[in-house]
C-alpha positions in Angstrom: -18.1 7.6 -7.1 -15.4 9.5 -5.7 -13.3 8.9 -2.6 -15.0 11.8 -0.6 -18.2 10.5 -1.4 -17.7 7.3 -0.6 -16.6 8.4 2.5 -19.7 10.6 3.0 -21.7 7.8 1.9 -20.4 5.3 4.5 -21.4 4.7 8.4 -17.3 5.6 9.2 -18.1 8.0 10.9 -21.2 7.1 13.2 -21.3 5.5 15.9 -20.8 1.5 15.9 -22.2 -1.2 17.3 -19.3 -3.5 19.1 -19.7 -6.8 17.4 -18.2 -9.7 18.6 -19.5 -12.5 16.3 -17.2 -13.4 12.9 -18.4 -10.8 10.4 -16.6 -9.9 7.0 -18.9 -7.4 6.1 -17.6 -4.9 8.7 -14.7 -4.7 6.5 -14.7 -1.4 4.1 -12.5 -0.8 1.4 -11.7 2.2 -0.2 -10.4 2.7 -3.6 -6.7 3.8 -3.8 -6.5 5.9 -6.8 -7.7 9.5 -6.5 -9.2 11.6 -8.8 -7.0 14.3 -9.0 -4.1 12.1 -9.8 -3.8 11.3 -12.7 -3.4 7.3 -13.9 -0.1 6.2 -14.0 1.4 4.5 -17.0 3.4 2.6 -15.3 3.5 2.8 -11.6 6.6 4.0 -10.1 7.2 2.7 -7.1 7.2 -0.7 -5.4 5.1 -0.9 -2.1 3.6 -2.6 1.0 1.4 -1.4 3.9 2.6 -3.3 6.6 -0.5 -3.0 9.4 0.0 -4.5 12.8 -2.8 -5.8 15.3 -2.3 -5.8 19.2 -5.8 -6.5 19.8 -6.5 -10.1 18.8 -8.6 -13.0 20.3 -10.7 -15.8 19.5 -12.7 -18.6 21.3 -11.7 -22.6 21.1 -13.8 -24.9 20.5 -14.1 -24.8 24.5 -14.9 -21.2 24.7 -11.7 -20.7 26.4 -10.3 -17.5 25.5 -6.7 -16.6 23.0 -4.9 -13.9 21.9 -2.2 -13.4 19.4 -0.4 -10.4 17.7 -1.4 -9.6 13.9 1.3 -8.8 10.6 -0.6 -7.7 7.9 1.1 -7.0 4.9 -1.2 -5.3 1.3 0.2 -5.0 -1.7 1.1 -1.2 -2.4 -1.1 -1.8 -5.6 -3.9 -3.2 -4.7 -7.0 -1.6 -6.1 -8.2 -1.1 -2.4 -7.1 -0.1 1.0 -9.3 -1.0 4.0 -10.2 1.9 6.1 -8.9 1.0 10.0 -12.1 1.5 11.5 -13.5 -1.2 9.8 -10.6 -3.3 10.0 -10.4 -2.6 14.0 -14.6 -3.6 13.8 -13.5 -6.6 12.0 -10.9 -7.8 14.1 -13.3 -7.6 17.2 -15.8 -9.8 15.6 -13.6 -12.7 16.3 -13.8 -11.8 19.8 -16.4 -14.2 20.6 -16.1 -16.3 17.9 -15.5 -20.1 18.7 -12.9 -21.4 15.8 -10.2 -24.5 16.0 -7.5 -22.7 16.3 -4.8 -19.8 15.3 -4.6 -21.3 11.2 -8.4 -21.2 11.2 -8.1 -17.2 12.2 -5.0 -16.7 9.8 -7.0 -18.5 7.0 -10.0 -16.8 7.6 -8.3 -13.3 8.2 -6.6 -13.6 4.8 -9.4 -14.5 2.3 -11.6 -11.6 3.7 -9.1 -9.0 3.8 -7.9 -9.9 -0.2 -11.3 -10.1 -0.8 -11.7 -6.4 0.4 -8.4 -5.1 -0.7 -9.1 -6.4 -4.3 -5.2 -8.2 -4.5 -3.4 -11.1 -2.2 -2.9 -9.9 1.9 -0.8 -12.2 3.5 -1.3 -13.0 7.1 0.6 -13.9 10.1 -0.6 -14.6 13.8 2.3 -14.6 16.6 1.6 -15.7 20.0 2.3 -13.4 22.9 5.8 -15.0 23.4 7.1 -14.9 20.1 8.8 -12.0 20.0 7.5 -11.2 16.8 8.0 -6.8 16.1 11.3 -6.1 17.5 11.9 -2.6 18.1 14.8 -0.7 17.1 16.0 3.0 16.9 14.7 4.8 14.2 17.4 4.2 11.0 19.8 7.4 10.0 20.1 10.6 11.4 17.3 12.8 12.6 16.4 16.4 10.3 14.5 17.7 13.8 16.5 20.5 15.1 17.4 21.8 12.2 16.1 25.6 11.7 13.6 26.6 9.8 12.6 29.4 8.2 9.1 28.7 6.2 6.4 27.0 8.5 3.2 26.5 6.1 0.7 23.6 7.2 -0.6 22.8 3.5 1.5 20.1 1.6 3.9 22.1 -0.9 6.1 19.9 -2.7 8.1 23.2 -3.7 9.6 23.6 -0.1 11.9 21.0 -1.4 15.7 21.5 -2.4 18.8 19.6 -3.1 22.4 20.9 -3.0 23.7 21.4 -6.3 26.8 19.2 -7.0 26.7 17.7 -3.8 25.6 13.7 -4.1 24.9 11.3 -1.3 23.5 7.7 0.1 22.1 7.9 3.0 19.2 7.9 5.4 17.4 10.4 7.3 14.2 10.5 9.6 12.0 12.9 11.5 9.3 12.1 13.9 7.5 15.0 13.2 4.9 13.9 10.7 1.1 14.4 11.5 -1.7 14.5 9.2 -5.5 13.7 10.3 -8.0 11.0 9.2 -10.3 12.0 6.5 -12.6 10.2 8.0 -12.8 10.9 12.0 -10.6 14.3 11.7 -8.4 12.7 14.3 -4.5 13.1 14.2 -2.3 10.5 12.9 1.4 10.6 14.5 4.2 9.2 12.5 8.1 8.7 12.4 9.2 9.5 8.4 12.2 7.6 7.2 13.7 8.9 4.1 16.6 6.7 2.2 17.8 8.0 -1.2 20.9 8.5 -3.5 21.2 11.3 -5.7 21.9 14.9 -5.0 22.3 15.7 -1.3 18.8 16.9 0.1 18.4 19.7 1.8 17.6 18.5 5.6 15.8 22.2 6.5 14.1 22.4 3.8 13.0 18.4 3.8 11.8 19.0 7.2 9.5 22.0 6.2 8.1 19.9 4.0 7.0 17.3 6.4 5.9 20.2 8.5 3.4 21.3 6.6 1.1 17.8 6.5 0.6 18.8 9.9 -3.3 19.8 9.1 -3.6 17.3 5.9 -6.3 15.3 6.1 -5.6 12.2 4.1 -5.1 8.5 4.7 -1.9 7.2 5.9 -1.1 5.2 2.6 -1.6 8.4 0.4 0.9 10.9 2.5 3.6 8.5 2.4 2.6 7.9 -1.3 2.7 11.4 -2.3 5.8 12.3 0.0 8.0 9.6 -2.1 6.2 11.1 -5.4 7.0 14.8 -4.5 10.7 13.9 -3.5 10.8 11.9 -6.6 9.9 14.8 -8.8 11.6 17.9 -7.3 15.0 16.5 -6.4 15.2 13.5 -9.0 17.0 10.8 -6.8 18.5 7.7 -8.1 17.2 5.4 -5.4 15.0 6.3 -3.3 12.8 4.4 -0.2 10.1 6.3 2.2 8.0 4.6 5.1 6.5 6.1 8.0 6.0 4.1 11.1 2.6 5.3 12.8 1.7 5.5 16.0 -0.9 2.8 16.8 -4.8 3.9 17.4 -7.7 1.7 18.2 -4.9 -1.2 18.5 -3.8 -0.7 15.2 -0.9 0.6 13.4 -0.3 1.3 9.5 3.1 1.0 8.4 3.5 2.0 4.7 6.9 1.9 2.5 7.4 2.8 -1.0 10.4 2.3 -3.0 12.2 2.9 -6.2 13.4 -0.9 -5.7 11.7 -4.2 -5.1 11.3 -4.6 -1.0 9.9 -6.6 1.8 11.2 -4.9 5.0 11.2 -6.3 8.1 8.8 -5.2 10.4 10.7 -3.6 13.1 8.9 -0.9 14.9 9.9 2.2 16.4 10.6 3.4 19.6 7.3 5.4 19.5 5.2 2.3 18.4 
């Protein structure tokens, strides 16, 4: 089955019962690959989806109430990503769930998330006063007032350009990027960071290009996926990282990178998140 039907075929898009008991089951994953792309040979790109959880809280063994802030981080190749409204019905299950304490939670958060991802998650629970997420300003320079001259709102990887001769490291970013859920049709708002070196991209034409996802409907894993694919293809970089930093929705926010070279970035969030 493919991944529209398997969307069509699930309750995603009904409406849910709030359940506040522990259950897995609400968890719904979603096969990565998609059938118009075709199988890699060998995968070309390192990754992690870095998802974070404001919206956590458990009973003790008292029934006294606790809360805690949630890093999630999936392997970029796992067979499966979880769709976030069933990660968000998930997390609410613990709500009134009585359990001994914040290892229980982590332990129990991280076999049924790799079970439902199909590879390991790791999982870490930061009290309120840990200071866990430090924001910063958005890395490199910002592409948004630069002019452009082609506004199209279908992904077009041939908006892309590089200047010839020219070669460069550095790091760019827009905050323009929005594409909606597949599922729900709702928009998803995102800061792009773009760090490469190779032949100097072309910052109006880059920025056209993350333009036009503006009425995509796709996951957030898949843009930022085929974003560092299209780059990678049309102005053949020799490094080359791309993450966007998403907005948070239903106390959630997904925060994918992939990379040319091995990473495990910090999770430092945005001024917008």
């Amino acid at each position: 089955m493919d991944q529209e039907k398997i969307i069509e075929a699930s309750p995603l898009g009904d409406k849910s019962e709030y359940v506040t008991d522990y259950s897995p089951e609400l968890l719904f994953p979603i096969p990565r690959k998609e059938p118009w792309r075709p199988a890699f040979t060998k995968r070309p790109f390192y990754g992690v989806d870095i998802w974070n959880a404001y919206e956590i809280s458990w009973l003790d063994q008292q029934g006294v109430p606790h809360m805690a802030l949630g890093e999630f981080r999936l392997p970029g190749d796992s067979p499966n990503i979880i769709e976030s409204k069933s990660f968000k019905l998930y997390l609410n299950s613990f709500n009134q769930t009585s359990l001994s304490g914040r290892d229980e939670v982590e332990q129990l958060m991280q076999t049924d998330l790799s079970k439902a991802a199909g590879a390991p998650v790791q999982v870490r629970l930061f009290g309120l006063n840990d200071h866990a997420m430090p924001i910063i300003a958005t890395p490199g320079e910002c592409i948004d007032g630069r002019k452009v001259d082609t506004v199209v709102y279908k992904p077009d990887a041939s908006l892309l350009a590089t200047h010839a001769g020219k070669y460069r490291t550095e790091t760019l970013h827009s905050h323009l990027l929005k594409s909606n859920c597949p599922v729900t049709g709702q928009p998803d708002w995102a800061t792009l960071v773009v760090e490469y070196e190779g032949a100097t991209l072309d910052r109006s034409t880059l920025l056209e290009y993350i333009i036009s996802y503006r009425q995509h409907g796709d996951f957030h894993e898949q843009c930022v996926e085929q974003i560092f694919l299209d780059i990678m293809a049309q102005c053949q970089p020799k490094q080359l990282t791309v993450y966007a930093r998403y907005v948070r929705r239903g106390g959630l926010d997904i925060n994918p990178y992939r990379s040319t070279k091995p990473l495990n970035p910090a999770n430092c969030r945005t001024e917008r998140q």
